[in-house]
C-alpha positions as CSV (number, residue, x, y, z in Angstrom):
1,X,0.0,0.0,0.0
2,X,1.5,3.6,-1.1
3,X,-0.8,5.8,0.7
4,X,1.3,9.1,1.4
5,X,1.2,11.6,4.5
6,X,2.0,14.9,4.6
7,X,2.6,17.5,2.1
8,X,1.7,15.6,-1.6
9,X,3.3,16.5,-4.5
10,X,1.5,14.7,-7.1
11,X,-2.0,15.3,-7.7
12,X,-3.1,11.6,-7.3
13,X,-1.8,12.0,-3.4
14,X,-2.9,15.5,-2.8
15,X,-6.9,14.2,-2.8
16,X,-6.0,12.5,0.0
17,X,-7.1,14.2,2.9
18,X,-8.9,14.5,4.9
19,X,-12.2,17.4,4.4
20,X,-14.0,19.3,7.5
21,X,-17.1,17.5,8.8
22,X,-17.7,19.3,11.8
23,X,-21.3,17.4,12.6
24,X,-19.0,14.4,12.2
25,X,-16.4,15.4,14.2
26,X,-17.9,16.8,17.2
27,X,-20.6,14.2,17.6
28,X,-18.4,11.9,20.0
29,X,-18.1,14.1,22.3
30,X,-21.9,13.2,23.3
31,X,-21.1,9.7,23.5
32,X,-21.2,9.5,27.7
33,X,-24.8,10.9,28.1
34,X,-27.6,8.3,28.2
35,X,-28.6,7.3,24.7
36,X,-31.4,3.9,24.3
37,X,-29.5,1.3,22.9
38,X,-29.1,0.9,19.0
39,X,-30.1,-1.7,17.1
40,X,-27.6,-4.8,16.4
41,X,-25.6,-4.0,12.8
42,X,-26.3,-5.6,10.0
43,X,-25.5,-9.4,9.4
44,X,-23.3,-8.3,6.7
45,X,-21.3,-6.2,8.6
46,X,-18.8,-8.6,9.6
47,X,-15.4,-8.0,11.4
48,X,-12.6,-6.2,10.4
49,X,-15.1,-5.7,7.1
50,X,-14.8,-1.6,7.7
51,X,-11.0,-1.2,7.8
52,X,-10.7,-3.0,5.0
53,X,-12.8,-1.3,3.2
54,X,-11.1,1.6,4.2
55,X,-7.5,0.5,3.3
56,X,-9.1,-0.5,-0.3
57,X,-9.8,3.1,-0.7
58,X,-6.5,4.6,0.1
59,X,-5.2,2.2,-2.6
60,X,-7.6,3.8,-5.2
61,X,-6.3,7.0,-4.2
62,X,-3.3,6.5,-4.5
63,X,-4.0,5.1,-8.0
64,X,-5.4,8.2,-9.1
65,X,-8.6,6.3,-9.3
66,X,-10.6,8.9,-7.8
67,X,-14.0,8.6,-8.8
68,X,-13.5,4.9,-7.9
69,X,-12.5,5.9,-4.7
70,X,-15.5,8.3,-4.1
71,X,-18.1,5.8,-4.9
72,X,-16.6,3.6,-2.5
73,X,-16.0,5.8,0.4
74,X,-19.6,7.2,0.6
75,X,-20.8,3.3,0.2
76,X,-18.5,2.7,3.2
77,X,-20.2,5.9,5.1
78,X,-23.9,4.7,4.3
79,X,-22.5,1.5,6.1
80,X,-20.7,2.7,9.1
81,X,-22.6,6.5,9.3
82,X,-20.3,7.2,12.7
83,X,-16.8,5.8,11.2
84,X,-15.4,9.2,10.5
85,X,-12.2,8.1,8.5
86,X,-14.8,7.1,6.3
87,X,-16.8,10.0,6.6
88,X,-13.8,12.4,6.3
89,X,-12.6,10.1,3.1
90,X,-15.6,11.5,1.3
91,X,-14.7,14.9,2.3
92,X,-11.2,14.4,1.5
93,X,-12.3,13.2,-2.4
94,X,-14.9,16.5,-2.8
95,X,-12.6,18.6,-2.0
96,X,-9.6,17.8,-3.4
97,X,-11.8,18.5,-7.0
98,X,-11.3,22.0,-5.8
99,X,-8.1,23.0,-4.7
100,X,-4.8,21.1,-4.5
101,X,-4.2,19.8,-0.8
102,X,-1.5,20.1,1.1
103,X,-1.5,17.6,3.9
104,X,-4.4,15.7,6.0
105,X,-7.3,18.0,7.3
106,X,-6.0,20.8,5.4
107,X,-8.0,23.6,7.1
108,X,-7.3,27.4,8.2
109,X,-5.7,27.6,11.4
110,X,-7.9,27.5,14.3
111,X,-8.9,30.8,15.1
112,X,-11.8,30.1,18.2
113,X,-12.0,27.3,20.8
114,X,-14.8,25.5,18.2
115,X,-11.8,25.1,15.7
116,X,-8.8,24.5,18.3
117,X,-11.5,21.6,19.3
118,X,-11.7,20.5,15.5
119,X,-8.2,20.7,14.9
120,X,-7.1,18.5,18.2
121,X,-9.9,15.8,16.2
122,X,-8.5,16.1,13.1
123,X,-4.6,14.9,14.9
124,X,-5.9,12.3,16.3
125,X,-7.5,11.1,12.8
126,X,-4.9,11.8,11.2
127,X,-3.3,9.3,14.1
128,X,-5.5,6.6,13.8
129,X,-5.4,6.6,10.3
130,X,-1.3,6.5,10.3
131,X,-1.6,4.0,12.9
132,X,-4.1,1.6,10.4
133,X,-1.9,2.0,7.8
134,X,1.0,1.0,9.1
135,X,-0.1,-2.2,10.6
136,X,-1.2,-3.2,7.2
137,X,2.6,-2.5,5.6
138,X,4.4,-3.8,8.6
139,X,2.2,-7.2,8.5
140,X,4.0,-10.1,10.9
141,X,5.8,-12.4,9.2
142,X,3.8,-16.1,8.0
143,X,3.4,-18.2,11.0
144,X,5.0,-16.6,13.4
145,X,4.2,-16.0,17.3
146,X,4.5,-13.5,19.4
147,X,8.2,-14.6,21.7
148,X,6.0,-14.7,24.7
149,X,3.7,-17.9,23.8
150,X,6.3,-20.4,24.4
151,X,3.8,-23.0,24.8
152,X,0.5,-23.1,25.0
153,X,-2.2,-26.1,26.4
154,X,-4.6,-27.1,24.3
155,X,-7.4,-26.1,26.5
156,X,-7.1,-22.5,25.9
157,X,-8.6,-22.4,22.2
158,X,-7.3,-19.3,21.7
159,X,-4.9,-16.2,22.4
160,X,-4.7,-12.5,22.4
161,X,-2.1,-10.1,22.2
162,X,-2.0,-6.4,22.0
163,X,0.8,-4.3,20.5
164,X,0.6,-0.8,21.9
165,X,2.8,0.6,19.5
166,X,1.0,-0.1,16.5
167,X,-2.7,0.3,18.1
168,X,-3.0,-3.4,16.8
169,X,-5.2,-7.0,18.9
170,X,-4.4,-9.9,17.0
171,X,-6.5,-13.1,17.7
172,X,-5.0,-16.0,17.6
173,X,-6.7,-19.9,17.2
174,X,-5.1,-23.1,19.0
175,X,-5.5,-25.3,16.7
176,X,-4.8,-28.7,17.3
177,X,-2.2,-29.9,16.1
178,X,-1.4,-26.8,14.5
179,X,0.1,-24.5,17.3
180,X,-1.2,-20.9,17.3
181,X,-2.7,-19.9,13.9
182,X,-2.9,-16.0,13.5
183,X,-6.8,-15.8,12.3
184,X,-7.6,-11.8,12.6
185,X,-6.0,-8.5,14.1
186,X,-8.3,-5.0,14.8
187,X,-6.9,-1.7,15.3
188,X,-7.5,-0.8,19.4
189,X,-7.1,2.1,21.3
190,X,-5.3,2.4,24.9
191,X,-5.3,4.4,27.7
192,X,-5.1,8.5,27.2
193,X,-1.2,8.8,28.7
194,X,0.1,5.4,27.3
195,X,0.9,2.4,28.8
196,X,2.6,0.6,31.4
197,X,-0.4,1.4,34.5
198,X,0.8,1.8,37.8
199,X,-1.7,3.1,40.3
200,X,-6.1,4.0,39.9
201,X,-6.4,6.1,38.0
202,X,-3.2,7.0,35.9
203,X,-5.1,6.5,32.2
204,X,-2.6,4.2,31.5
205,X,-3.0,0.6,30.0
206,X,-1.0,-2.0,31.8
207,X,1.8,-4.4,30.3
208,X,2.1,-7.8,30.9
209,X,0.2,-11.2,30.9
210,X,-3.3,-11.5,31.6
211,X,-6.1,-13.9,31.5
212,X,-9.3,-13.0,30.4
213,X,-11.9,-13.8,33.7
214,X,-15.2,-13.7,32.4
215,X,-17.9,-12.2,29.3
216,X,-20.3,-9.1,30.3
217,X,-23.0,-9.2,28.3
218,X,-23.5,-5.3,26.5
219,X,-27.5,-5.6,28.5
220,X,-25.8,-5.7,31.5
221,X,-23.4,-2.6,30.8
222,X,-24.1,0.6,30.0
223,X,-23.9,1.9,26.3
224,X,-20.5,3.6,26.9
225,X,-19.0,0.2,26.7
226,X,-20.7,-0.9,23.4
227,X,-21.0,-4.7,22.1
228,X,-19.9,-5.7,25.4
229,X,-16.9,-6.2,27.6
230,X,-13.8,-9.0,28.7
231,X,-12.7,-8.2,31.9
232,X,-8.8,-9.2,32.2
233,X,-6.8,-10.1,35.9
234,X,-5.1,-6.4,36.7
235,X,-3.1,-6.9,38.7
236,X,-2.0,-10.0,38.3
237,X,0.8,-11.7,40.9
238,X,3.8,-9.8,39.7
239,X,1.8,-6.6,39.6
240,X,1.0,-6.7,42.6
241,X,4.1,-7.9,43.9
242,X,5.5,-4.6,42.1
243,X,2.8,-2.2,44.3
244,X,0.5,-1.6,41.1
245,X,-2.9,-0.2,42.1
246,X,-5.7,-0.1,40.1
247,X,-8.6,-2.5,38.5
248,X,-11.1,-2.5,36.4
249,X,-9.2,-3.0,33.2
250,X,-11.5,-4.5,30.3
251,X,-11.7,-5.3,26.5
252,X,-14.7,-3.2,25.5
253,X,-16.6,-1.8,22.5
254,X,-17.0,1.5,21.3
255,X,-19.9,4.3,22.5
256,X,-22.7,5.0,20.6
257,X,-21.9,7.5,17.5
258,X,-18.4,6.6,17.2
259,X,-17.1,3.6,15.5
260,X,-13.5,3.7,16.8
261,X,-11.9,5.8,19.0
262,X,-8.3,7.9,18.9
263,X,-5.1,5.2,19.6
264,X,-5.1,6.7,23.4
265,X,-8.3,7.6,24.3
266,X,-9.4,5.1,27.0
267,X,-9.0,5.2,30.6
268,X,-6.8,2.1,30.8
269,X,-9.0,0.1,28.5
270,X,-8.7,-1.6,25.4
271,X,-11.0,-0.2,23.0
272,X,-12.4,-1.9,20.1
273,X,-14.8,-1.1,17.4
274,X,-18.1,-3.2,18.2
275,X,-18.3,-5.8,14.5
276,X,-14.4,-6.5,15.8
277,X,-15.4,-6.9,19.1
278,X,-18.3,-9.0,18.6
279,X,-16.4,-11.6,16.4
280,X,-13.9,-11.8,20.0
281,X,-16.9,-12.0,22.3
282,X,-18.1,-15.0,20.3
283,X,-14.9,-16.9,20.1
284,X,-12.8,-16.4,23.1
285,X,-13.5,-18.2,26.6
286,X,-13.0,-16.8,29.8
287,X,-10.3,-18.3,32.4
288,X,-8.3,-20.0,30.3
289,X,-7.7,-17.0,27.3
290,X,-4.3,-15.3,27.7
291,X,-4.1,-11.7,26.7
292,X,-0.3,-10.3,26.6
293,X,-0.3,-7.0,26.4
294,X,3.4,-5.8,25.0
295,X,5.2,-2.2,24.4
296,X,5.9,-3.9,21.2
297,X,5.7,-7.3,19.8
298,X,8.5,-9.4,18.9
299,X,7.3,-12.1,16.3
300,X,9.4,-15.4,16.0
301,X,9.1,-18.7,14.5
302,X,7.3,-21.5,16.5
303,X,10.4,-23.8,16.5
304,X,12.6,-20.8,17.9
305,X,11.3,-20.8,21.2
306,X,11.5,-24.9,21.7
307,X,14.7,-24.4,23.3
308,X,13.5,-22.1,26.5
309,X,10.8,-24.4,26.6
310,X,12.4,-27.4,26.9
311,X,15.0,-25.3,28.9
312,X,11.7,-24.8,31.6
313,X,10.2,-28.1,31.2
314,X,13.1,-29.4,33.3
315,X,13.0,-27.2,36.1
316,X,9.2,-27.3,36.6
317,X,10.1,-31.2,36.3
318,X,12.1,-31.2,38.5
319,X,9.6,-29.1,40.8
320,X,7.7,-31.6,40.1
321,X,9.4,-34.8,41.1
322,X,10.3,-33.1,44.5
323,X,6.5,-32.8,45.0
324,X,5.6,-36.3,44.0
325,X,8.6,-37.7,46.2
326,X,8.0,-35.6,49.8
327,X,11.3,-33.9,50.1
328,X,10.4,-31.1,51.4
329,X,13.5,-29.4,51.5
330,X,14.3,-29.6,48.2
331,X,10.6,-28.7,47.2
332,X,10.7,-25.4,49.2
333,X,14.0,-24.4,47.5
334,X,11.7,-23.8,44.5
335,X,10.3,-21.0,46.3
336,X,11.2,-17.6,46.8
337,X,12.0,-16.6,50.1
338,X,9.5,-13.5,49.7
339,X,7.1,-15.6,48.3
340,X,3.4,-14.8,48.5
341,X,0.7,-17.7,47.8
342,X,-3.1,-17.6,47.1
343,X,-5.2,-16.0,49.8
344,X,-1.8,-13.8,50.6
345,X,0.0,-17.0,52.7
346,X,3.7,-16.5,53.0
347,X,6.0,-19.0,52.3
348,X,5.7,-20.5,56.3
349,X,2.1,-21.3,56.0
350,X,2.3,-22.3,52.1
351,X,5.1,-24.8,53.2
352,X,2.0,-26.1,55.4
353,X,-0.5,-26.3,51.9
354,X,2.3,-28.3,50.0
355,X,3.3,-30.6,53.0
356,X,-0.9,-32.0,53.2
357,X,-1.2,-32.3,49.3
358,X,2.6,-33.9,49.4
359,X,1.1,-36.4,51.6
360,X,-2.1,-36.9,50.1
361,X,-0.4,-38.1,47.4
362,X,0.6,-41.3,49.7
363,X,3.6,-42.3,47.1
364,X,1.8,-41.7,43.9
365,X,3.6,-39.7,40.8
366,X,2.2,-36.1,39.9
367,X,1.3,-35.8,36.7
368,X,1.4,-32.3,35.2
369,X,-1.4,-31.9,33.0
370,X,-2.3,-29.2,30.2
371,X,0.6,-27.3,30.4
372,X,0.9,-23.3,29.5
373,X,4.2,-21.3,29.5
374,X,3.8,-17.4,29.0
375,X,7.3,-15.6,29.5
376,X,7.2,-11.9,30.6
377,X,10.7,-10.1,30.0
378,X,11.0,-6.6,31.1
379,X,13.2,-5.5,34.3
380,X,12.6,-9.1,35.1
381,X,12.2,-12.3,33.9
382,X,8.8,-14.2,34.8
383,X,7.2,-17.4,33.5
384,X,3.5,-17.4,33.9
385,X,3.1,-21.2,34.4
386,X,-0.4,-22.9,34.4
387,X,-1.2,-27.0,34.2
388,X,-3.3,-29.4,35.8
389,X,-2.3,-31.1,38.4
390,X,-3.0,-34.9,38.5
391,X,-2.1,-37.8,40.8
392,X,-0.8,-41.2,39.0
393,X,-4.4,-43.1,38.8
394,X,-6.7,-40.2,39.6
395,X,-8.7,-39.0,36.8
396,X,-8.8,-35.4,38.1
397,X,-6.8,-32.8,40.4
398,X,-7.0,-29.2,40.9
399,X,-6.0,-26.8,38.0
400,X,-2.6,-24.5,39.4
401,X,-1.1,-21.1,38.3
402,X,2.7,-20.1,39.4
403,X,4.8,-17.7,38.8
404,X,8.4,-17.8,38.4
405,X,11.1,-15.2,38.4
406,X,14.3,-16.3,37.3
407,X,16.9,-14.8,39.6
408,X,20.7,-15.5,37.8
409,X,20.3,-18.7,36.9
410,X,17.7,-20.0,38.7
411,X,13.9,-19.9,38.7
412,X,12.0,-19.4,42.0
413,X,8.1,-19.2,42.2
414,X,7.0,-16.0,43.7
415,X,3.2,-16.7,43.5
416,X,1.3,-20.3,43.6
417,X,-2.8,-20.9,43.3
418,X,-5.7,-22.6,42.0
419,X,-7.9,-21.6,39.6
420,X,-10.2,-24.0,39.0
């Protein structure tokens, strides 16, 4: 795709940009006041359906295939009437039969608070549609992963994770047999100053791994939050172990009269247009449905992350056959001296928990079941461990998260629960 931004200086990229709508622009900011509910969209309006649409036109434009372009951008604002890059599309086409334009929203300087208020709306289009753009040329490479998924159990049918920088969610399907199949990606807004949350309150969007803990229905919710919403575990163990404050953080839809919002708009949220949202509402499940949440991604191939897996596989092992064994004292040298288990229990009491379920196990093997490894790298390095845990001959056992820091060259668990 060769869309241009900026100054233009061939006529086939000066008619793109983007024309004054005020009605357009100015109608989100009614979005929080009590509105009844709209009606569902249209069948046809599937997914991801409006950005591509969208994209198609730039290419016309940047074809010279104007009129093409025109006929296809006021389609695409019948459809979405409250998508204002297609709105503003239309206006960009009129008016560049006009006058040359220079760059995007190319309007006299604001000269009253009504136009300073236009012109902050046109930058953060103008943002949203850079940010669109270049997730489409900077596509991730065929069958790759994201470097955190360095295994995944079958029994979480699918993955999430959110690049910040480019404003992008891409879905992901566990297919079995398969590994993680990339199946759709949506342009998402973050919180108003950014990322990396700290304390309530901050308008930040966290980093980190998350798990998705359960589907709120839009009927319950009020129209602010659109299609519906996935609550996500902020904070999790190492956030909280960090002194992170805060809660509350969701996967939501968009308010009525605006389609998408600006790349950092939200509160802490992630922000979705409703059609994408609505196609992630339907597929993912709640509990077992990682969301990693990253500055950047860094995509790899599958097979490059075997070796750290394997690399883990034999210390949680080895955790393992302590456990199934009794020895205590080489079980509790797993765990962090600062360690802080489920219901808050320090490491004293814990060493209580895993002494009654060592004994339960009256000689019997554990069998790890299901396994999940999600490794967080930032100041740290944390494994985000979850599996079922089974005694030799029983047909069930409780389902366990831990955490892991890796301290030199040795991981310690800093956090141990169940979850189901």
């Amino acid at each position: 795709m060769s869309v241009r931004f900026g100054a233009a200086p061939a006529p086939a990229a000066r008619a793109f940009v983007i024309g004054l709508l005020v009605g357009s622009l100015l109608a989100p900011a009614q979005a929080r006041n009590p509105q009844p509910r709209r009606a569902a969209p249209p069948a046809e309006l599937r997914d991801g359906q409006a950005e591509k649409r969208l994209l198609a036109i730039y290419q016309l434009i940047a074809e010279a295939r104007h009129r093409e372009a025109l006929a296809q951008a006021e389609a695409l604002a019948r459809d979405y009437p409250h998508f204002q890059l297609a709105q503003l599309a239309v206006g960009d086409l009129l008016m560049a039969r006009t006058r040359p334009i220079r760059r995007l929203g190319d309007v006299p300087q604001p000269d009253s608070a009504h136009s300073l208020q236009v012109a902050a709306t046109l930058d953060e289009l103008r943002n949203e549609s850079r940010q669109r753009v270049d997730a489409q040329r900077a596509r991730p490479p065929a069958q790759s992963i994201p470097a955190q998924f360095l295994e995944l159990s079958p029994r979480s049918r699918h993955a999430i994770a959110v690049d910040a920088s480019r404003s992008r969610l891409y879905l992901f399907e566990n297919a079995d047999g398969k590994g993680l199949q990339l199946v759709a990606d949506y342009y998402a807004s973050v919180g108003k100053l950014g990322i990396e949350k700290s304390t309530e309150g901050d308008q930040r969007t966290p980093l980190g791994v998350y798990f998705i803990t359960s589907r709120l229905a839009a009927s319950t919710l009020k129209d602010f939050y659109g299609a519906g919403a996935l609550p996500i575990n902020y904070p999790n163990p190492l956030d909280q172990r960090r002194g992170k404050t805060g809660g509350g953080i969701w996967l939501h839809g968009s308010p009525p009269g605006q389609y998408a919002r600006a790349p950092l708009a939200t509160d802490g949220c992630l922000v979705l247009a409703n059609p994408d949202l609505e196609r992630i509402l339907r597929t993912v499940e709640p509990r077992s449905t990682p969301v990693v949440i990253a500055r950047q991604l860094q995509w790899v191939a599958p097979h490059s992350v075997s070796a750290e897996r394997k690399s883990f596989d034999a210390v949680l092992n080895a955790w393992r056959s302590a456990k199934s064994q009794g020895d205590m004292q080489r079980l509790l040298g797993f765990y962090a001296s600062d360690f802080q288990g489920q219901r808050q229990k320090p490491l004293d009491e814990w060493a209580k928990v895993l002494q009654a379920e060592a004994q339960a196990l009256q000689g019997r093997e554990l069998q790890l079941k299901d396994k999940s490894y999600l490794r967080w790298t930032d100041s740290a390095d944390t494994m985000v461990v979850t599996f079922g845990e089974v005694a030799k001959g029983a047909r069930t056992g409780p389902v366990k998260r831990q955490y892991w820091s890796r301290r030199g060259q040795q991981w310690q668990i800093f956090f141990e629960g169940v979850i189901g």
